[in-house]
N, C-alpha and C positions, 0 to 999 in steps of 0.2 A: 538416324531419325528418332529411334524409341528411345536413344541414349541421351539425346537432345531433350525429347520432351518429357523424361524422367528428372532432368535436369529441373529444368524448366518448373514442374511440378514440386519438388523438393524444397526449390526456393521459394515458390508460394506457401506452402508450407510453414517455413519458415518465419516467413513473415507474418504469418495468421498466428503462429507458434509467442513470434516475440510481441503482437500488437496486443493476445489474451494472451498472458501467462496461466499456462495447465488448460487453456482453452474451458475456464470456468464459466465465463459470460454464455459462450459461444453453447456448452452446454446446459445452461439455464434457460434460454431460451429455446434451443431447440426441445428440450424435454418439456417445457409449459404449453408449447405447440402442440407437439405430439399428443400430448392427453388431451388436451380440448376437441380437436379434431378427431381422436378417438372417439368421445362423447359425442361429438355432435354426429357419428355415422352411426353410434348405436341408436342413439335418440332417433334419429331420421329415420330408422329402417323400421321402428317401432311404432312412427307414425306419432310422435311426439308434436305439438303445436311449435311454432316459432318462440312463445315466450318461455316456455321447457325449455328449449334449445340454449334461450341467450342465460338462463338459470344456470344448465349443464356446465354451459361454457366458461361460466363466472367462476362455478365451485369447482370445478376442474381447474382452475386456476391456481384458486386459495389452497386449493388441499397441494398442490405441489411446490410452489414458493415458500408454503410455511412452512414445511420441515427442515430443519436445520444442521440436523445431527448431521457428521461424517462416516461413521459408523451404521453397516448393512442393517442390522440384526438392530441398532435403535431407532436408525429409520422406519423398519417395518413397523415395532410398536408402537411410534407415532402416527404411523398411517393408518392402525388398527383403533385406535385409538379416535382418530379424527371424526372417524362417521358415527360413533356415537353423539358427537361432542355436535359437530356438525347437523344431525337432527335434531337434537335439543334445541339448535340456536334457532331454528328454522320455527319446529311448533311453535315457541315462544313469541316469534315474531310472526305469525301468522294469527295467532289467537289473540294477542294484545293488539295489533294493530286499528282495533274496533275500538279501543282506550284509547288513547291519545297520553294521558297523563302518564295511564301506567305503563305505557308504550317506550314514554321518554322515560320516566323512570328506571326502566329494565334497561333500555341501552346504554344512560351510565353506568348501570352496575357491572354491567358487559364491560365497557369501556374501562371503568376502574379496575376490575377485575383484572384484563388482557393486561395490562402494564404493570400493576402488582405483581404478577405472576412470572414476568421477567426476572423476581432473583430466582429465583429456582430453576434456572436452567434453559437449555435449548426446545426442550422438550415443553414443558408448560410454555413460554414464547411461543410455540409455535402452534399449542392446541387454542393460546387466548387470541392468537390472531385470527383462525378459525374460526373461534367463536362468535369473533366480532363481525367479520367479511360475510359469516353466513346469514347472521343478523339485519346486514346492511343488504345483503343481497335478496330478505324478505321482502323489505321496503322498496326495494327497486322495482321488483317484479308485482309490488301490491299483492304478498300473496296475504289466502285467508280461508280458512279451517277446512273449506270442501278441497283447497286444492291443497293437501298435506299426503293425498296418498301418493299422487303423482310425484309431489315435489319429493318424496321419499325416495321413490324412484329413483328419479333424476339424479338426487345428491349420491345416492347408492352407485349408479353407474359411472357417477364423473369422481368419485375418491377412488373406485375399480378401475378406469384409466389411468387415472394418476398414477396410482400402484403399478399399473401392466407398465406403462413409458417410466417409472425409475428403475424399476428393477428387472426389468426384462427388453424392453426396448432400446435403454440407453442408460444402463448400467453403468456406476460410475465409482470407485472404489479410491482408498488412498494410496494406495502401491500405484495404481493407474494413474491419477491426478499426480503424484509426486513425480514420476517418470513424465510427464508432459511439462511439468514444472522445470524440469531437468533441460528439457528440451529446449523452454523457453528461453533458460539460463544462458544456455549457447548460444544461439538465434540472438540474442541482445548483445551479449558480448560480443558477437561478427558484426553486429550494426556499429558498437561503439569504435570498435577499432578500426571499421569502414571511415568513423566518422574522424576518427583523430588521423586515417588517413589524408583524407579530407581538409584536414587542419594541418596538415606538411606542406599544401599544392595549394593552399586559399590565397588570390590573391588578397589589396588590401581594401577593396571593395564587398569580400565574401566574408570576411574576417569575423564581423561579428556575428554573423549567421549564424557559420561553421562554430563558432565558442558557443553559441547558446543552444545549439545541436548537441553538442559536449556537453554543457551541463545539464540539457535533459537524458540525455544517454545513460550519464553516470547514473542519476536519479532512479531512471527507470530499470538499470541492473541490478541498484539496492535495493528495489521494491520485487523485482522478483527474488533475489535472495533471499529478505525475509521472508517470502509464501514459501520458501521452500523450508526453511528453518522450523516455519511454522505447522509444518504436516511431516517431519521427519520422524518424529515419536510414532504417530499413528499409521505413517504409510511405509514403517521399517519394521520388521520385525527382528533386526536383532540390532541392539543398544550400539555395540563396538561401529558398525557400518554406520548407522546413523551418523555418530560423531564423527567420523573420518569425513562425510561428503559433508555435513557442514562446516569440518573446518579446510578442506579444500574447497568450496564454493565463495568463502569468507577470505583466502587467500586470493583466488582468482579474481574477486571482486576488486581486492585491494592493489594486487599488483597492475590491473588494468586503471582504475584510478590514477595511482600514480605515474603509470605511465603518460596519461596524459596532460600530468601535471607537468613532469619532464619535457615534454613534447611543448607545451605554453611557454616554458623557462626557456627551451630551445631556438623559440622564435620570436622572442621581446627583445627588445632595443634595451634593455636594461635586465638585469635579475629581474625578479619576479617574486612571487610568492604566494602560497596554496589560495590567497583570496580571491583570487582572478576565479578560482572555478564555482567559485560557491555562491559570491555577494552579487545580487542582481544587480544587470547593469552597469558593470563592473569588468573591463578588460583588461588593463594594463595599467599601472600607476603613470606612463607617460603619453599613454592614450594609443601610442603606436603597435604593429604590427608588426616584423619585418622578416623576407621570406630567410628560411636556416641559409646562409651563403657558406658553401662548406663544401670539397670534393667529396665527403661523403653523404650529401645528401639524396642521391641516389641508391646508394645501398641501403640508406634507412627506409628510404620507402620501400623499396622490394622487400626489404626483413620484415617489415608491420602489413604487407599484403601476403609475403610467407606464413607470420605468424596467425592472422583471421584465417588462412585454410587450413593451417590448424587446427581451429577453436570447427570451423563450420564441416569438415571433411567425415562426411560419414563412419562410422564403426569400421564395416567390411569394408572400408577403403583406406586405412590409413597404414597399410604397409606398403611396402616396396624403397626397393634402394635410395631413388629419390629423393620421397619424402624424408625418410632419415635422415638423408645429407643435410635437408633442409633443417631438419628438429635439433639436428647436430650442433649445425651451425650455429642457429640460432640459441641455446644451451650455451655454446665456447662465450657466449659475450660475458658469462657470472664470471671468468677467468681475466684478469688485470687485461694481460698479456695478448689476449685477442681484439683488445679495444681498438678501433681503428688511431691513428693518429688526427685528432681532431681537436676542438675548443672542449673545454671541460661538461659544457652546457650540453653538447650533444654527445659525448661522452657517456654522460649521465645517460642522454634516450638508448642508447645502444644496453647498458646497463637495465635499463628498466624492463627495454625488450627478451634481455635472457630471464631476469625476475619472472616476466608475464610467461614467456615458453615453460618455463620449469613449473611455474602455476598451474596452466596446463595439461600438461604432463600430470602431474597429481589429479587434477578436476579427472580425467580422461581414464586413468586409473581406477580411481573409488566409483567414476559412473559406467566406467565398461569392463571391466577385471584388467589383468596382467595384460602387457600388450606384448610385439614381439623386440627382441631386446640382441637380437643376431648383427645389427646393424650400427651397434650403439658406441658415440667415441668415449675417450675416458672422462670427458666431462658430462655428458651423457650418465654414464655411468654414476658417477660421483653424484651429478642429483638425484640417481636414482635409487641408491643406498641413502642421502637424506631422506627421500620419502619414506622410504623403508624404513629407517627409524624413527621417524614422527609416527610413524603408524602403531609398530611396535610399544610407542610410548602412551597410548591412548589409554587411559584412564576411565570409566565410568563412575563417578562419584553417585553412591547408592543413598547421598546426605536428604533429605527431604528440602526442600524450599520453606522458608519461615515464614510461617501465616499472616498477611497483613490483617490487624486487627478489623472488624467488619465493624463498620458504623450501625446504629438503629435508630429507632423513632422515624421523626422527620427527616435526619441526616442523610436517611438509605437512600440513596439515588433510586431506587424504583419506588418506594413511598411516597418520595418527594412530587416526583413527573406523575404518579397515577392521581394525585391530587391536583395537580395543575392541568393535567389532560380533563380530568372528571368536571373541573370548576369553567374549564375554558369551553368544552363539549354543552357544559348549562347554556355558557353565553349562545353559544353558535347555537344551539337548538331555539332560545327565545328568538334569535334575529332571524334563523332563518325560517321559524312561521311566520317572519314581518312579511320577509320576502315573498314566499309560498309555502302553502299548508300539505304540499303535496311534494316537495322538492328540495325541502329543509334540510335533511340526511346529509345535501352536496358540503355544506359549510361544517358540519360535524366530522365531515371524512375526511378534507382538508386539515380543520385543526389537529386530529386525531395524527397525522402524518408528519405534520410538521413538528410535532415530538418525539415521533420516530429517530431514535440513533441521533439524539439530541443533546447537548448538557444548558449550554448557556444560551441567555437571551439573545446575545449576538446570533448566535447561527440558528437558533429560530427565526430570527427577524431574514436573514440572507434564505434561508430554505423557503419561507413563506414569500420571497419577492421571487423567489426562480420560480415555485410551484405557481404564481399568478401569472409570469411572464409566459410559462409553457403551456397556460391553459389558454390563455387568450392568444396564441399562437394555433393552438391546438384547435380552437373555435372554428378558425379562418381553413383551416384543413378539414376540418369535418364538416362546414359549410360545402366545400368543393367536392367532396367525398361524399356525399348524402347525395347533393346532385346529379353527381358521376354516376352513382350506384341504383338509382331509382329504386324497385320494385326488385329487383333481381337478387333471393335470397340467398343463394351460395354464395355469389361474385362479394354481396356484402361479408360475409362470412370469412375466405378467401382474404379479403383487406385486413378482417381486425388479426386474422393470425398471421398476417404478415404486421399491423403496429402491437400485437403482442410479444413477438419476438424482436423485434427494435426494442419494444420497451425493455424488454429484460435485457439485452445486448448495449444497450448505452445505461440501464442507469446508475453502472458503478464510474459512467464516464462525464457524466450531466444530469442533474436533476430535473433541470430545464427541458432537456431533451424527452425524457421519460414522461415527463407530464404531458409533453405535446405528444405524445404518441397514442398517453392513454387518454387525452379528452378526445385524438380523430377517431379511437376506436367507438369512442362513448357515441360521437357523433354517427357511427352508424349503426348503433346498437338501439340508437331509437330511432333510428331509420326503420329499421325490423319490427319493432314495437307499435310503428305506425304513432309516434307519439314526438317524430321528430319536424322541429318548427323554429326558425328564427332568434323568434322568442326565448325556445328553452334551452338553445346555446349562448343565449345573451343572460340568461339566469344562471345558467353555469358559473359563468365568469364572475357573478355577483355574489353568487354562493361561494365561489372560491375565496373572493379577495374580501369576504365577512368571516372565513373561520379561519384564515390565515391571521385577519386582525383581533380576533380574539383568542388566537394563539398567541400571540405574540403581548398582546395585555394581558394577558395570564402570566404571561412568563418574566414579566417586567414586576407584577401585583403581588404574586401570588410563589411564596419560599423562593423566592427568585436567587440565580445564580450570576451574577453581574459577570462579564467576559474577562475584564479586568482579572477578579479574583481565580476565575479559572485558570486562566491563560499564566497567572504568576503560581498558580496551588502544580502546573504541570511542569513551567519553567525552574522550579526548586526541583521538584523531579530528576529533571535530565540533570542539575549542576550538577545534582548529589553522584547519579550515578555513573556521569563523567570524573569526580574524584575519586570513588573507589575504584575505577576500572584503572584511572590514570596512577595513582596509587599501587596499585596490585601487580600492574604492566613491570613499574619498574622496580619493585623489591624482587620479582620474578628474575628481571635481568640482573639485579642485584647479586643474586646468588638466593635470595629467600624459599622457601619451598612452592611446588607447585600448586597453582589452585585454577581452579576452573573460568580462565578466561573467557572464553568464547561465549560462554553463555551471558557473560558479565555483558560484555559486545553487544550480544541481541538484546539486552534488557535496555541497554541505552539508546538503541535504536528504535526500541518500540515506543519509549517513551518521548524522543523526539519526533517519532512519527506521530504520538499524542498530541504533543505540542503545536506540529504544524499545522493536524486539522482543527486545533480550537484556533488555531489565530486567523484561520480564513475569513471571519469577521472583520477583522482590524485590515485585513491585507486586499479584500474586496476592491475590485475597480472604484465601483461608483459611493468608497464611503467618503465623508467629506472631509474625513478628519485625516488630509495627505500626509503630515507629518507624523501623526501616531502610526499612520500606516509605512511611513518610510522605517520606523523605528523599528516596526515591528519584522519586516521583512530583513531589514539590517540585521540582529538580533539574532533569528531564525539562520538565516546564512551563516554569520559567527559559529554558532551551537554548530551548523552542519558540518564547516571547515574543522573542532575543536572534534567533532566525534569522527571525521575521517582519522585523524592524527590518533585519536585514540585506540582507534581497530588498528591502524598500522602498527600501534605501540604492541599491543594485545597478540598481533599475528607476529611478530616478531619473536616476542616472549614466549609464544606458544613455542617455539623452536629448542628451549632451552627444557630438558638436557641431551635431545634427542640428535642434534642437530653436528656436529662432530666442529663445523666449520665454526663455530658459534663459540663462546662461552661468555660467562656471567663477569659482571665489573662492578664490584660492591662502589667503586666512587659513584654509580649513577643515582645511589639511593640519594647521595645527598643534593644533587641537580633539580630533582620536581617536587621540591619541598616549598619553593614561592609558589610552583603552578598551584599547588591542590591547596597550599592556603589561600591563593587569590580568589578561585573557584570559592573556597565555602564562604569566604568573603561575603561574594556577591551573592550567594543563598540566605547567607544571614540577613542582607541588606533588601532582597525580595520579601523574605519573611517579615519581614520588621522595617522599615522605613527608617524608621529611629535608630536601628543599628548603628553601634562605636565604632565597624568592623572597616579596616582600609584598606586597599591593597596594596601591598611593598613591590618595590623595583629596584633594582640591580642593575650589574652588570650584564648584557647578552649573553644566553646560552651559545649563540654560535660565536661569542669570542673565544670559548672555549675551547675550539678547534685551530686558532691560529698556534703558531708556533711559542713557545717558552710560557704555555701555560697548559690546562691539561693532559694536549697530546704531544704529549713529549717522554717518550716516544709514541708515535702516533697509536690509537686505538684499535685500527681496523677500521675499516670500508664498513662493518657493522654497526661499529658504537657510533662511529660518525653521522649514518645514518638515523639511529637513537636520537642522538641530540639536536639531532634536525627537523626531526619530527617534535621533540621538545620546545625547540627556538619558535614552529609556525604553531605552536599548541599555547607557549606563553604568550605571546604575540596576539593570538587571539582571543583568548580569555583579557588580556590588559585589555583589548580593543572594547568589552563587552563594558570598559566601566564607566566609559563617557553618555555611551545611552540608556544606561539602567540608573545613570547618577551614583555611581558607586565613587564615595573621596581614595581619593591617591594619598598616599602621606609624602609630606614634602622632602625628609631626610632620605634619600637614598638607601635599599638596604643591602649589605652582601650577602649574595646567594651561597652557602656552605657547600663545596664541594666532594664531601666526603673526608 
């Protein structure tokens, strides 16, 4: 029964593991909690008023959300930091509040200030956001000059919470985050391959479910990859191990991918091709489904539900005979000779299934040490000596990264928004004393936000429609929740740190959602105040959706960034570093010298990962321009299918010289010579409209593969692979040149094959 509900317990876990990667949300919120609550027991027992209270609770807030640093010891500085900064913003805003003019005055310079202050760091970020939240939290509270000692107090006690709940309560470190990230990584990959099991047994009613299950799977394991990629530096402390688990995490990713891509190909009525996982809406080129008909489709499923207990099977549980047999097994498939007799197509799943065990096998290695190896057969073995020398072969390049020139003037992205915030905060303060002379701050704090984590007018306009829909959502809950709560201080209390931790726990999930959490908190915040009324929920909404619109005429008026130019300044981006990576990939298998792919990898990924959040403008439901938006989403999926092929290229090459099974084939350099001039093609043609620049065509790279042309004699199950990845890499960059408008040239060209 304990083993049962240990069980039981694990896999909730797990799932909490893979729904937050490093359980970052899940810790944000409970630690914003925790210090409020703190405050408001010290405040209470000190016999503090209600309006202290709802003070405490606000700057116990801001002092724990704005710190940003990862780092213990810069943390602290910044929380030392904060309560100076923090009473300053308070007197100021208590003494001026009897001005009005100089009132407003002071709060753009606040305003201008806090967002200027963002190039310099996490650290200024995060004392200007202080600056400003403590400012605003004057005006909330109407404070004024007698009450400065208290509010001294108060802010004194609620940054001494904060402090006690990060660093002492729930302590939270990069070696800890990176090891949950760790955790996470697994937990997603048991989902995915739950889900491609899934997509073995779909009939053809579940069919497209189960593919759009798959491509959110795959998404969401590349999105924990990079958080992890992304805190290896700081949550490793020694260089060589860092690079080992990102490039086994970056393997695992990739062979799980393709596994499922295998697995699509296995079960289409026709070939297939890598588009099916990527291109929304997009199943099969002949629409059909059909289940794998094959004696071994049986064994395939039991190897892909062998293989996720692998991925999921605890540390202290992965020995014993057994399991071995199993990992054995599953390993003999990298061997011709163990392939079952089957269609070529499932052939390949069985193949992809030993790829993904051997991935594995390394992931399981770099994240738990040496395992036990008493049990192991000689194929077994044989990957295990490959890891061994990929590892051995790891390289730390001590090369510095080359400084991207930094723009000035107006250029600077934080010059630029602290003047459109500053000029859009003038609007919203003249409208919102149309509205009220008492209430006006609401439309200043709106606009102020919706520049937040901002570039282009597009996604101001899209954040400024979620933040109005979630206020006036939020309205209707804080109506219900002021009612519910009457009179009864704690119970009120008790609500808002429960939609304060909603708020922090959805709003890396929905903007929408986070709004509505923080207007029903609002709404009982002036429940408390004794200042809550129909009316000033109905003002809310009206303050909201005035400094939303004069965020958004700011941003349209005023050194505007048009979405267009963004979205094309990010799509040159990813071309570009799609052709060096694709470039590099294959002079590497070439025989050319090594160089640091992997990181090539994450640069193109982060930069697609740019690209997708500026196109959420164009890609929005309800925008009306359907075809810009099919284009864009088309596009975006392309880029995605062209960057999987490229980490495949990347993770292969990494293999080389370490890899014994492996070696280099100088004819491949002359193979990706159309791909990466097609690419800069359509770069040239993003930059410039007017561009000369065309893309040539050829013969298919996978003609290459038929008999009496280049394999002959055959290449290897390797190179094959290579030019396969090549074939759906050209294929999809040609595909990019009908919706960017990129011209074809009409003669024909031949591709050089070394």
């Amino acid at each position: 029964m304990k083993a049962r509900g240990r069980a039981l317990l694990v896999r909730l876990w797990d799932r909490l593991a893979a729904s937050d990667p490093g359980l970052l949300r899940l810790t944000a919120g409970l630690r914003t909690v925790a210090a409020i609550a703190l405050t408001l027991i010290l405040l209470a027992s000190l016999r503090f008023p209600v309006p202290q209270l709802v003070a405490g609770a606000m700057a116990a807030m801001a002092a724990t959300f704005a710190v940003r640093e990862t780092e213990r010891a810069k943390q602290a500085v910044t929380v030392a930091l904060a309560l100076p900064v923090a009473l300053a913003s308070v007197s100021a805003g208590a003494v001026l509040n009897r001005r009005p003019l100089v009132s407003d005055l002071s709060f753009l310079l606040i305003i201008f200030a806090a967002v200027y202050l963002r190039r310099f760091g996490d650290r200024a970020t995060g004392l200007g956001l202080i600056g400003f939240q403590v400012y605003f939290l004057s005006l909330f509270v109407r404070a004024r000059p007698p009450m400065l000692p208290s509010l001294y107090i108060v802010i004194t006690v609620a940054v001494g919470c904060s402090a006690f709940a990060r660093f002492v309560l729930m302590p939270q470190t990069e070696a800890g985050t990176l090891d949950r990230l760790r955790r996470a990584f697994r937990a997603r990959l048991g989902q995915l391959l739950g889900t491609q099991i899934e997509l073995l047994d779909a009939g053809p009613d579940d069919v497209h479910k189960v593919v759009e299950d798959l491509r959110t799977g795959t998404a969401r394991l590349h999105e924990t990859a990079l958080m992890i990629q992304g805190r290896l530096e700081r949550g490793t402390s020694d260089d060589a191990i860092a690079r080992l688990v990102q490039r086994r995490v970056a393997d695992a990713e990739i062979a799980a991918e393709r596994l499922g891509l295998m697995l699509l190909t296995a079960r289409s009525a026709e070939r297939t091709d890598t588009l099916t996982l990527h291109l929304p809406g997009a199943l099969l080129p002949s629409g059909r489904m059909l289940p794998v008909r094959d004696p071994s489709t049986e064994t395939m499923r039991r190897d892909l539900r062998a293989l996720r207990l692998l991925v999921l099977r605890p540390v202290g549980e992965t020995s014993g005979t057994a399991l071995a047999q199993v990992r054995n097994r599953l390993l003999g498939y990298r061997e011709e000779d163990n392939l079952p007799d089957a269609s070529p197509a499932v052939q390949d799943v069985f193949r992809g299934i030993g790829e993904a065990a051997r991935a594995v096998l390394g992931l399981r290695t770099a994240l738990d040490g040496p395992q036990d190896e008493s049990d192991d057969s000689p194929a077994t073995s044989r990957s295990r000596e490959e890891l061994d020398a990929e590892d051995a072969a790891i390289e730390i390049s001590e090369e510095p990264d080359p400084e991207t020139p930094e723009e000035t003037g107006l250029r600077r992205p934080t010059t630029r928004a602290a003047i459109q915030v500053a000029v859009g905060a003038s609007l919203a303060i003249v409208g919102g004393e149309l509205l009220s002379h008492q209430r006006w701050y609401w439309a200043v704090l709106t606009c102020w936000i919706v520049f937040i984590n901002t570039t282009s007018t597009g996604e101001i306009l899209v954040k400024g429609g979620r933040r109005l829909l979630g206020t006036v959502l939020g309205v209707v809950a804080g109506i219900g929740l002021a009612g519910a709560v009457g009179h009864h201080t704690w119970t009120a209390f008790a609500l808002v740190l429960v939609c304060v931790f909603a708020m922090f726990y959805t709003a890396p999930l929905s903007y929408t959602l986070m709004s509505f959490f923080v207007t029903a908190a609002l709404g009982l915040l002036y429940t408390l105040l004794n200042t809550y009324s129909m009316s000033v929920l109905v003002l809310r909404v009206e303050e909201t959706a005035l400094g939303a619109a004069c965020g958004v005429i700011t941003a349209a008026v005023v050194l505007p960034v048009r979405t267009d130019r963004r979205t094309n300044e990010l799509l040159v981006a990813v071309l570009d570093k799609l052709a060096e990576l694709t470039q590099a990939a294959v002079d590497q298998l070439s025989g050319r010298p090594h160089t640091d792919l992997v990181d090539q990898a994450r640069e193109l990924d982060q930069a697609l990962a740019d690209l997708h959040a500026a196109t959420k403008p164009l890609t929005h439901p309800v925008t009306p321009l359907r075809t810009r938006r099919d284009t864009a989403r088309y596009v975006v999926a392309l880029l995605e299918t062209c960057a999987y092929h490229g980490r495949a290229l990347a993770a292969t090459a990494e293999l080389l010289p370490s890899n014994p099974s492996i070696a280099a084939d100088p004819r491949l350099r002359g193979v990706c010579s159309r791909i990466v001039h097609n690419i800069e093609a359509i770069a040239d043609h993003v930059r410039d409209p007017h561009s000369s620049a065309e893309l040539e065509t050829g013969p298919s790279i996978a003609s290459m593969l038929e008999p009496g042309t280049l394999a002959t004699p055959r290449w290897g199950r390797v190179t094959d692979r290579v030019l396969r990845h090549l074939q759906r890499l050209d294929e999809a960059v040609s595909g990019l040149a009908r919706p960017l408008g990129v011209p074809v040239k009409v003669e024909a060209a031949k591709t050089p094959v070394g």
